[in-house]
C-alpha positions in Angstrom: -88.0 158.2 -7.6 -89.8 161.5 -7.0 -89.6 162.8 -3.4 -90.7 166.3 -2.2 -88.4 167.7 0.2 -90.5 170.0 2.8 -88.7 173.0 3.4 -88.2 176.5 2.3 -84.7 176.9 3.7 -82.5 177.4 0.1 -79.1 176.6 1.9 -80.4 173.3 2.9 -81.9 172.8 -0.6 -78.2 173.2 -2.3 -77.0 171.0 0.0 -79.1 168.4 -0.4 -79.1 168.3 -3.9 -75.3 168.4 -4.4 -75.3 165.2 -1.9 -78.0 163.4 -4.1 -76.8 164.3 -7.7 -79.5 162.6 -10.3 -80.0 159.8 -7.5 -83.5 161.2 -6.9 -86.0 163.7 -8.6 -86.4 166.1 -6.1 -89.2 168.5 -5.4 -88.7 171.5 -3.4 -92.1 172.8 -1.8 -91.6 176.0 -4.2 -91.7 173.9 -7.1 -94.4 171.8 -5.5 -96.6 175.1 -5.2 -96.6 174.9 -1.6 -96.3 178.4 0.0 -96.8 177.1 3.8 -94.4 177.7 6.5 -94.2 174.6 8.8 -94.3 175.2 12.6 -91.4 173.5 14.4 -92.8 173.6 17.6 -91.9 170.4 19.8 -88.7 169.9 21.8 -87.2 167.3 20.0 -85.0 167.3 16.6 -87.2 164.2 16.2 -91.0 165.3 16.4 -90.5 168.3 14.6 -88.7 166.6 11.9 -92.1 164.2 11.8 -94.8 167.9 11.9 -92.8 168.9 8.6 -93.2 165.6 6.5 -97.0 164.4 8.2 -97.9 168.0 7.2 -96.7 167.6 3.8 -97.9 164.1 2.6 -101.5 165.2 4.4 -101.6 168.5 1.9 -100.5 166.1 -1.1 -100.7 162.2 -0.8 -97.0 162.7 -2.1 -94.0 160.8 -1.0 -91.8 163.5 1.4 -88.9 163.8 3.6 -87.8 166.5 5.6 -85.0 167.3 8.1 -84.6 169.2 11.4 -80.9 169.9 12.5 -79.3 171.1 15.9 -76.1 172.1 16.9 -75.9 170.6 20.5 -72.7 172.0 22.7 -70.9 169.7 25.7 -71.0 173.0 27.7 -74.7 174.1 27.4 -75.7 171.0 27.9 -76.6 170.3 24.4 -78.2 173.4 23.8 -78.9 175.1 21.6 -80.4 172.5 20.5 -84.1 171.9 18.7 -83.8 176.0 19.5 -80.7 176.4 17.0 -82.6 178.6 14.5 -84.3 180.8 17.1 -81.3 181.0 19.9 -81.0 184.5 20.0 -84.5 185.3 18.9 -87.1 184.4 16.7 -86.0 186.5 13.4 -83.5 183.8 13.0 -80.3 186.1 12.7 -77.8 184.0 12.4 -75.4 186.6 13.1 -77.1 186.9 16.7 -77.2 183.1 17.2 -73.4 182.6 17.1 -72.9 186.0 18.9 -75.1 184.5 22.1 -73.0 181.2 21.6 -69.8 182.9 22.0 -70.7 185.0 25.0 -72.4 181.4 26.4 -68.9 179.5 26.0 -66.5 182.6 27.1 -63.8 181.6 29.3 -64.9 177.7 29.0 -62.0 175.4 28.4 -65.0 172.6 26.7 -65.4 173.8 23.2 -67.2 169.9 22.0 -70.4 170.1 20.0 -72.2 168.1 17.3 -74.5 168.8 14.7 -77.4 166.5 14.4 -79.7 166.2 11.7 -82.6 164.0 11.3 -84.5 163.3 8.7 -88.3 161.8 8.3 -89.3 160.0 5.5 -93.2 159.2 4.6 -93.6 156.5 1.4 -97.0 155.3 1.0 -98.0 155.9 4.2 -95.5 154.9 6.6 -92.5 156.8 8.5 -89.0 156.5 8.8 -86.3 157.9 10.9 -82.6 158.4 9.7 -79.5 160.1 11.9 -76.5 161.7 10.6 -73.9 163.4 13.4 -71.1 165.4 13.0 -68.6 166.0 16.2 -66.4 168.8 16.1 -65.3 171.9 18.2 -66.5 175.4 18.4 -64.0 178.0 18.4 -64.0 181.8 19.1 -64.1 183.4 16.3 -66.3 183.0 12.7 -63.9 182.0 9.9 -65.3 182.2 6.4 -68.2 182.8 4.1 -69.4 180.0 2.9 -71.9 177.8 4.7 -75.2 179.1 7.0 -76.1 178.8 10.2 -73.3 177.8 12.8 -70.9 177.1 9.8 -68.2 179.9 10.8 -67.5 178.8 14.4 -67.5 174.8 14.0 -64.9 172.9 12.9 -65.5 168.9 12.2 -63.4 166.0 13.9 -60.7 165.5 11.6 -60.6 168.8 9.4 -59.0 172.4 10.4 -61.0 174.1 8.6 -64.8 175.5 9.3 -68.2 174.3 7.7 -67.8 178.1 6.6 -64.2 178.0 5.1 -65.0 174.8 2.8 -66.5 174.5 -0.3 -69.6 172.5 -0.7 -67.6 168.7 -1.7 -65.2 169.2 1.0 -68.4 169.9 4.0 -69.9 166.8 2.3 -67.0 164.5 3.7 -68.0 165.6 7.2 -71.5 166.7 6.8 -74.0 165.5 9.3 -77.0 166.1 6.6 -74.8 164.4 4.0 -74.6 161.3 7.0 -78.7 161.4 7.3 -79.1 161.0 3.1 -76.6 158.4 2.9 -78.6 155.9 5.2 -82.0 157.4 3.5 -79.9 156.1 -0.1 -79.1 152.9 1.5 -83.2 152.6 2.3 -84.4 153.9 -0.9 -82.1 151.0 -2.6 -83.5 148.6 -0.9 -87.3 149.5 -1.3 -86.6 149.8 -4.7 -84.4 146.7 -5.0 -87.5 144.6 -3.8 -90.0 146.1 -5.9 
C-alpha cells in the first residue's frame, strides 16, 4: 500500500520508516515533488494534524497521513504543547526550546511529561485519528546526541536512559510515534483484510 507521508521534517521521516520496515511504500512529500510548507496553526495536536493530511490529499487525490507531536509537562500545565516546535521562538531552535523548558521547571519538584503524537489518516476520502503516548520525566540536564527535539531532557517510564542517549530500536520500545503507527498497522490490516 502506497501512502504519502506529509511532512518535511527528516528526523521524523527516519523514524517512521525504521518503525514500518517494507510494511508500507512510503512517499515522503520530497519524493512526491511537493515543496509546500504546511501551516500548523490551530491549538490542538489534533486539528493541525488534520490541516497537514486535508492539505495534502486536496493537492493530489493521494492516500496521506501525517502527524503532529507535543511534549505536554504536569508543571506547565501541559505546555508546551501544540507550541513544542516554536516554544522559544519561531526559528524552531531546539537548543532554545529545551533551554526555556529548563528555566520553566527550575526549582520544581514535578518533573512528569508526555509526549503525544497523533496521527491523521485520509484513504479514499475519509479521516482517521490514531494516539500514541509516551509518559516519562524531564530531567535537568540534556544527555546525548541522538534523537531531535526534546529527546536530551526526557526520559520514558521504564527506561534510564534519554530519547537522546538511545539508538533508534531501543526509542522504538517506548516511542510515542512508534505507539500512533502501530494502531494505524492494526487499521491498514484490517482495510486491507476486507478488501
Amino acid at each position: 500500500m502506497r501512502l504519502i507521508f506529509a511532512t518535511n521534517n527528516k528526523h521524523k521521516i527516519e523514524e517512521i520508516r525504521s518503525v514500518i520496515g517494507d510494511k508500507l511504500d512510503l512517499i515522503t512529500l520530497e519524493e512526491a515533488g511537493i515543496e509546500i510548507d504546511i501551516p500548523e496553526p490551530h491549538n490542538t495536536l489534533e486539528e493541525n494534524a488534520r490541516e497537514k493530511s486535508r492539505t495534502i490529499y486536496k493537492l493530489t487525490n493521494t492516500n496521506c497521513f501525517s502527524e503532529d507531536t507535543g511534549l505536554e509537562v504536569d508543571a506547565l500545565n501541559g505546555e508546551p504543547g501544540v507550541h513544542s516546535a516554536r516554544f522559544a521562538g519561531d526559528e524552531r531552535s531546539f537548543d532554545k526550546n529545551i533551554e526555556k523548558l529548563l528555566i520553566n521547571l527550575q526549582g520544581n519538584p514535578d518533573r512528569k511529561a508526555r509526549f503525544r503524537t497523533i496521527i491523521s489518516l485520509i484513504m479514499d476520502g475519509k479521516e482517521f485519528l490514531f494516539e500514541g503516548i509516551c509518559k516519562g520525566t524531564i530531567i535537568d540536564h540534556k544527555r546525548g546526541d541522538k534523537g531531535f527535539g526534546y529527546d536530551p531532557v526526557f526520559v520514558p517510564e521504564g527506561a534510564d536512559k534519554t530519547f537522546s542517549e538511545m539508538k533508534l530500536e531501543e526509542k522504538n520500545q517506548y516511542s510515542h510515534r512508534k505507539r500512533a503507527m502501530d494502531k494505524l498497522f492494526v487499521f491498514l490490516g484490517h482495510v486491507l483484510n476486507n478488501q
